[in-house]
C-alpha positions as CSV (number, residue, x, y, z in Angstrom):
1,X,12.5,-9.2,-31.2
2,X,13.6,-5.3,-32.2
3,X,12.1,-2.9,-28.7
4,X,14.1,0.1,-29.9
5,X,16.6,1.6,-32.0
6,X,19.0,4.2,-31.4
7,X,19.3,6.7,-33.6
8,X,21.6,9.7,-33.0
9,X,22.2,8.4,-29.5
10,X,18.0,9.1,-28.9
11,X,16.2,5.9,-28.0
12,X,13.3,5.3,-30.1
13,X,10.5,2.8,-29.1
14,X,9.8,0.1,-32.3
15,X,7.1,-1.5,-29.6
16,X,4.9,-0.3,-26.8
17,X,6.2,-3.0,-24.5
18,X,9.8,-3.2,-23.7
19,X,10.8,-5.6,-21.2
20,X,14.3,-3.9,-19.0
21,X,15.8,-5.1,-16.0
22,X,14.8,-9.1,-16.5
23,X,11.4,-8.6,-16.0
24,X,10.2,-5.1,-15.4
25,X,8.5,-3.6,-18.3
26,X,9.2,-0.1,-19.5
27,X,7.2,2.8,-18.9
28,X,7.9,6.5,-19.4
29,X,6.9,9.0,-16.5
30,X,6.4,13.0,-17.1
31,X,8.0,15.2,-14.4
32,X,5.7,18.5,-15.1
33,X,7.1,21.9,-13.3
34,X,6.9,24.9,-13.2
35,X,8.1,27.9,-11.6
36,X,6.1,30.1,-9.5
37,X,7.4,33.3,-7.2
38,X,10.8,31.4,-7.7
39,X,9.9,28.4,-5.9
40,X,9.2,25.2,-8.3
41,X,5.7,23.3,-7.9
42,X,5.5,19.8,-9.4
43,X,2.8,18.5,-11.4
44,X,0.3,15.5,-9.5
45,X,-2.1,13.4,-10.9
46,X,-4.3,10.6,-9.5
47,X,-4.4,7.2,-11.3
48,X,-7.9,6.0,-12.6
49,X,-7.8,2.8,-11.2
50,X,-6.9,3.5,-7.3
51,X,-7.5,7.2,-7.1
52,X,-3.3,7.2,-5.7
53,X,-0.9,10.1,-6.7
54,X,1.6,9.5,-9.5
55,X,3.2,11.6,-12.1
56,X,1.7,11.4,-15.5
57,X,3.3,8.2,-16.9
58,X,2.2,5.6,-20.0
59,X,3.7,3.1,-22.2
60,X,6.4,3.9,-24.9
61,X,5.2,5.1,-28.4
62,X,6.4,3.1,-31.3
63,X,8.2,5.9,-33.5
64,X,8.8,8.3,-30.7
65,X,11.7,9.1,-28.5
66,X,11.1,8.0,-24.6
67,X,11.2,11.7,-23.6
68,X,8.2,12.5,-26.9
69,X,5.9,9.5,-25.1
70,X,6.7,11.2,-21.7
71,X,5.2,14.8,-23.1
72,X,2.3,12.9,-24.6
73,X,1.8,11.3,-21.6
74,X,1.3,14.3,-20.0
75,X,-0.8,16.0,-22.5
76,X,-3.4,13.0,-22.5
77,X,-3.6,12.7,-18.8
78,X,-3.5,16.4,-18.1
79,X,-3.1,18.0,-20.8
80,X,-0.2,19.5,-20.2
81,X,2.0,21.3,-23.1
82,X,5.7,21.6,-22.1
83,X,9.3,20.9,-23.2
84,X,11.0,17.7,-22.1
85,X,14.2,16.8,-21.3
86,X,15.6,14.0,-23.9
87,X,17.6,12.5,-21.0
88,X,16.0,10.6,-18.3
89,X,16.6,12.3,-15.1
90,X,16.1,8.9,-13.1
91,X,13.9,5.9,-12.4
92,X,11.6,4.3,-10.1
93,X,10.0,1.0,-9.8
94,X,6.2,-0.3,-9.3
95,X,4.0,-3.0,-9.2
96,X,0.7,-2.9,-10.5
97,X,-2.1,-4.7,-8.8
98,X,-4.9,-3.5,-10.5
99,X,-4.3,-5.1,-14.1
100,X,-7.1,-6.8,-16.2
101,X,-7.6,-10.3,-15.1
102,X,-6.3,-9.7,-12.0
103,X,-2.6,-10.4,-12.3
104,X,0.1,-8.2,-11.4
105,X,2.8,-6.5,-13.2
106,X,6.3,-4.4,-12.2
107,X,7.4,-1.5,-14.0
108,X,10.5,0.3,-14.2
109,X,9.4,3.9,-15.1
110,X,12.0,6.7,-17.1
111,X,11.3,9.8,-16.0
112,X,11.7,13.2,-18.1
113,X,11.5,16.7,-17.0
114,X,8.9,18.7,-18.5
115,X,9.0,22.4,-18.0
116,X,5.3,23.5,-18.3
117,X,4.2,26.1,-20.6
118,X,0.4,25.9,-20.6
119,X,-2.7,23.6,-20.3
120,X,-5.0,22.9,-23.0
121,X,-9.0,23.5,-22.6
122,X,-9.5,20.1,-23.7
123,X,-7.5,16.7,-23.2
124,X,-8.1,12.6,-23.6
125,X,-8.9,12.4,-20.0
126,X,-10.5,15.2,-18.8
127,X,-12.0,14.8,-16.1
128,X,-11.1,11.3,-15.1
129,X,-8.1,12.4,-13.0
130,X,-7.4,15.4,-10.1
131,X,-4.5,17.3,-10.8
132,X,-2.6,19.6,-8.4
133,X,0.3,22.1,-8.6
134,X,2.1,21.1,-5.5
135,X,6.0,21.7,-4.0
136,X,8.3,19.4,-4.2
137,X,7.7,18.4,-0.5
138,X,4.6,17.7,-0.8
139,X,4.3,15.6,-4.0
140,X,7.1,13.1,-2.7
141,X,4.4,12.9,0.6
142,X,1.5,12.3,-1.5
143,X,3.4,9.4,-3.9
144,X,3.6,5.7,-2.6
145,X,7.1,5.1,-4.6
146,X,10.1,5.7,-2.7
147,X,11.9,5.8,-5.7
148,X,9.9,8.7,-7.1
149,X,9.9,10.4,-3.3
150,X,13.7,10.6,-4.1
151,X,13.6,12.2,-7.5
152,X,11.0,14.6,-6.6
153,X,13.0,16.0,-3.5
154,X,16.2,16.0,-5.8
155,X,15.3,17.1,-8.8
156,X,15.8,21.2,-9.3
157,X,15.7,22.5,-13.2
158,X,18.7,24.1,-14.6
């Protein structure tokens, strides 16, 4: 079974669901900042499901590049318009407890930098989620991943 192809060295999702590490399925996480007064503030969402903080994150996209799905991520959840990266600045790991049916799931999530440029008036899921502009402090306090607590204290853009 094909899950991606490379082309030109840019992975490109054939199927939303790609399994990586064993068991782990892929997802592709959205690491929204921007730059105000000098200092960078960092992009946080709540999930639907548990109200928790996370970074705007989804599936891969048949057809698109992992860093494309990441910026689409982002628009549909806050509808955020940006540049991203096309190389993963890290990874973090979750399990997902609130899944249909009640089973659970663990995900290994690529994450791309995406360097804001403005917010649309309307998006998929307005209004379903909070989002907050927050420093990189305190987004790694409000997310449950230690993982993601790393990459938001040691991330800096270029």
């Amino acid at each position: 079974m094909t899950q991606s192809t490379e082309i030109d060295g840019t992975l490109v999702a054939a199927e939303r669901k790609i399994v990586v590490d064993g068991n782990h399925f892929l997802q592709v996480g959205a690491l929204v900042y921007r730059l105000q007064k000098k200092a960078v503030e960092f992009l946080v969402i709540t999930s639907r499901g548990t109200g928790r903080w996370i970074i705007p994150k989804g599936w891969p996209m048949p057809g698109r590049t992992l860093s494309q799905a990441a910026l689409q991520e982002a628009y549909e959840e806050a509808g955020v318009r940006g540049i991203a990266e096309t190389a993963s600045i890290g990874s973090y790991q979750y399990t997902k407890t609130d899944m249909p049916g009640g089973e659970n799931g663990d995900f290994t999530v690529d994450v791309f930098a995406v360097l804001y440029s403005h917010q649309e008036k309307k998006w998929p899921e307005r209004g379903q989620r909070i989002f907050e502009w927050v420093s990189p402090e305190e987004a790694a306090h409000r997310v449950g991943e230690p993982q993601l607590k790393k990459l938001l204290l040691d991330y800096r853009p270029h």
